[in-house]
N, C-alpha and C positions, 0 to 999 in steps of 0.2 A: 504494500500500500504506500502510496508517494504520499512524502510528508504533508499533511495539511500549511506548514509555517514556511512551505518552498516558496520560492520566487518566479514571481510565473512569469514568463517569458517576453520580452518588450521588442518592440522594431524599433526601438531609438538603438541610433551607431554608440559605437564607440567614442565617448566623448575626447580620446584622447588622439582618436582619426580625425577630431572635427577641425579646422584651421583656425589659428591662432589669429587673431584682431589684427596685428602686424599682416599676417599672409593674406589676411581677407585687402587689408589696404594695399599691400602692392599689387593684390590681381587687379585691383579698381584702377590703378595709376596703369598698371599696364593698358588695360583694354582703352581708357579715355584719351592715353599718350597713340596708339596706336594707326591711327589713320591720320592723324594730323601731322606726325613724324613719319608718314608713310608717304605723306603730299609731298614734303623736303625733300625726303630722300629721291625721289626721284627729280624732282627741282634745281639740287644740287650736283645728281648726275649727270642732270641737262648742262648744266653750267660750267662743270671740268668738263666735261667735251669742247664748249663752245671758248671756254678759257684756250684752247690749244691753238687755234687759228681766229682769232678775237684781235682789230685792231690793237696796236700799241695805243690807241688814246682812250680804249675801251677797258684797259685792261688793270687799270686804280680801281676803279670801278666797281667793276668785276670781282677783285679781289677782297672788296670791303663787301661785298653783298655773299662770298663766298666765306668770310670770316663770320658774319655776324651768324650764319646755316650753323656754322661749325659752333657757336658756342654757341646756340640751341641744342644741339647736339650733347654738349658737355652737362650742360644744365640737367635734358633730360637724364643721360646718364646720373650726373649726383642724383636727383629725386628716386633714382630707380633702387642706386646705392643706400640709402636715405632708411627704403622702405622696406628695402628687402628682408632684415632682421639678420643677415648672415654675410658681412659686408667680404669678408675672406674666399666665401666660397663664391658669392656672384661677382668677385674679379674674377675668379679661378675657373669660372665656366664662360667667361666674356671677355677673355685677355686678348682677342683680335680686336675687339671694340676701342678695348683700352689703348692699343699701339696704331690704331687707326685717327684716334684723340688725339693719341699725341705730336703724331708725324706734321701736322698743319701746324701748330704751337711752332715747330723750328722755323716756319715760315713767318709766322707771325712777330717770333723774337730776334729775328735776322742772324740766327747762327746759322753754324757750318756752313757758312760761305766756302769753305775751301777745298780741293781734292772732287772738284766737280759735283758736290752731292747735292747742290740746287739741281741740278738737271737733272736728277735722279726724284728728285721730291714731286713733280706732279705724276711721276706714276706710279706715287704710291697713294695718289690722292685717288688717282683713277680705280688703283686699286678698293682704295676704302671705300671710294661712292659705291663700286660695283657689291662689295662683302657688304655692305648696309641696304641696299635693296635687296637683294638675294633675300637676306634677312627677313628684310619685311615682308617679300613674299612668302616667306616657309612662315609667318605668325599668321599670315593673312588670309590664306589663300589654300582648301583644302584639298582639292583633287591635285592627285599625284598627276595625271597630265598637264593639268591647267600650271603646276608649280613648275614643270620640267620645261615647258613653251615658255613661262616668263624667265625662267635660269637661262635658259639656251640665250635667249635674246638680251640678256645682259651680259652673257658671256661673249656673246660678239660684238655689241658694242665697247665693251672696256677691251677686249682685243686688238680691235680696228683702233682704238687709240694708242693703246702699249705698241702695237706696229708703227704707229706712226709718229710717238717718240724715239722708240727705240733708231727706227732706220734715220733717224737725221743726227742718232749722236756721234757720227763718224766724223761729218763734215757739214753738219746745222745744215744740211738739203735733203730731200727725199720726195716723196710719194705725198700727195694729199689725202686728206682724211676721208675721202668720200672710197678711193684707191682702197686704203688699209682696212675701210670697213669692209669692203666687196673679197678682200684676201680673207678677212676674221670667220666672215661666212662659208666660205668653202670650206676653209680648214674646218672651222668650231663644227661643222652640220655635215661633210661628207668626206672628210680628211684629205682635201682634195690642193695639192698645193701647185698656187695659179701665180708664183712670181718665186723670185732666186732671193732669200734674206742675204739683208750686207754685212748687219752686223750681227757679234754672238749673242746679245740679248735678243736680237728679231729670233734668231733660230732655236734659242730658247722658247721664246713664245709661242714660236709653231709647234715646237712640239707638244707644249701645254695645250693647245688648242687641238692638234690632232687626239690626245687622248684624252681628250673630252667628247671627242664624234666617238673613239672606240665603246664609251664610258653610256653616252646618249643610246648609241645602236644597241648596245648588250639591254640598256634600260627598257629601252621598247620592245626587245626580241622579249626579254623576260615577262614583260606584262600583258603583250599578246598571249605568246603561250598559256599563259596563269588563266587568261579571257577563253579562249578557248576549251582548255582542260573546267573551266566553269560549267560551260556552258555545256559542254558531253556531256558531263556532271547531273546537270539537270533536266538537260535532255533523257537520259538514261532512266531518271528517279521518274519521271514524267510516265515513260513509257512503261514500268513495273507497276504504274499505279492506275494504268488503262490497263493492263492485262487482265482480264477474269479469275 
């Protein structure tokens, strides 16, 4: 006979699975930070692009309306840091954010002037803009397709740019950016390489960019297959359950 003084049995959780006041405010800060830091980020992308080949009398400008992006950027970072209750471990799962922070500050405090690494600093900007939309797309954006077609196509925009940094650090000439985009797409989408790189960074790039077509193709070969092997799947269970 079960004890009459038992405790009879509840659907309330685990109060100690439930989240903490702190956790409940940074989901809130995340989701209200999330579309409006998703407007920037792409904004900002537009912007290093258009910084590459942007008159000389454009380009003060340009680079105060690209500063002020960046420390909305940082802001939103601190408030994230702020809320998150675990300040150690959300640098320690966001240290590309972190060195993408910091990389524009050298611009802004005019160091390492020397050993050529200004000319190395807007591609790593290009770089950052490209890893912060990626980003926003994977918080944003749930089908695995819809995520893969907006990666792809940031993948060859900050391509077509790194190409067309890269190829003018030899001798500040090269290819225009409309050029380097049209290379970034073959390579990034069919690994198809449609010009001779000059320098060791361009042929770096490509090959980053070709194993991202092998990386894209296996992606799709895998989720066809998965699509089909589905669908027999159901097909099959369909047809066991019209049989008599």
């Amino acid at each position: 006979m079960a004890d009459a003084d038992a405790t009879p049995p509840t659907l309330d959780g685990d109060p100690d699975d439930e989240p903490s006041r702190r956790e409940r405010a940074a989901a809130l800060v995340e989701q209200r930070l999330d579309v409006p830091m998703a407007v920037l980020a792409v904004v900002w992308a537009g912007l290093v692009a258009y910084e590459l080949i942007a008159p000389a009398g454009q380009r003060d400008e340009l680079a105060l309306v690209g500063n002020v992006i960046w420390a909305l950027f940082v802001v939103e970072f601190g408030v994230k840091l702020w809320v998150s209750g675990n300040p150690v471990r959300f640098v320690r799962r966001r240290w590309p954010s972190v060195l993408f922070l910091v990389l524009p500050a050298l611009r802004v405090l005019r160091v390492v002037r020397a050993l050529r690494a200004l000319r190395l600093l807007p591609a790593a900007r290009v770089v950052g803009s490209s890893y912060r939309a990626i980003g926003t797309a994977r918080s944003l954006l749930g089908g695995r397709l819809v995520f893969l077609v907006v990666t792809s196509a940031v993948v060859v925009f900050s391509g077509g740019q790194l190409l067309f940094l890269t190829e003018r650090l030899a001798d500040g000439r090269g290819p225009g950016l409309g050029e380097t985009l049209w290379w970034s797409a073959n390579l990034a989408l069919s690994g198809n390489l449609v010009f001779e790189p000059v320098s060791l960074l361009s042929r770096l790039v490509s090959v980053i960019l070709s194993i991202y077509a092998v990386v894209v193709f296996a992606t799709v070969a895998a989720a066809l297959g998965a699509f089909l092997i589905e669908s027999r799947a159901e097909r099959a269970t369909a047809e066991d359950e019209a049989t008599p």
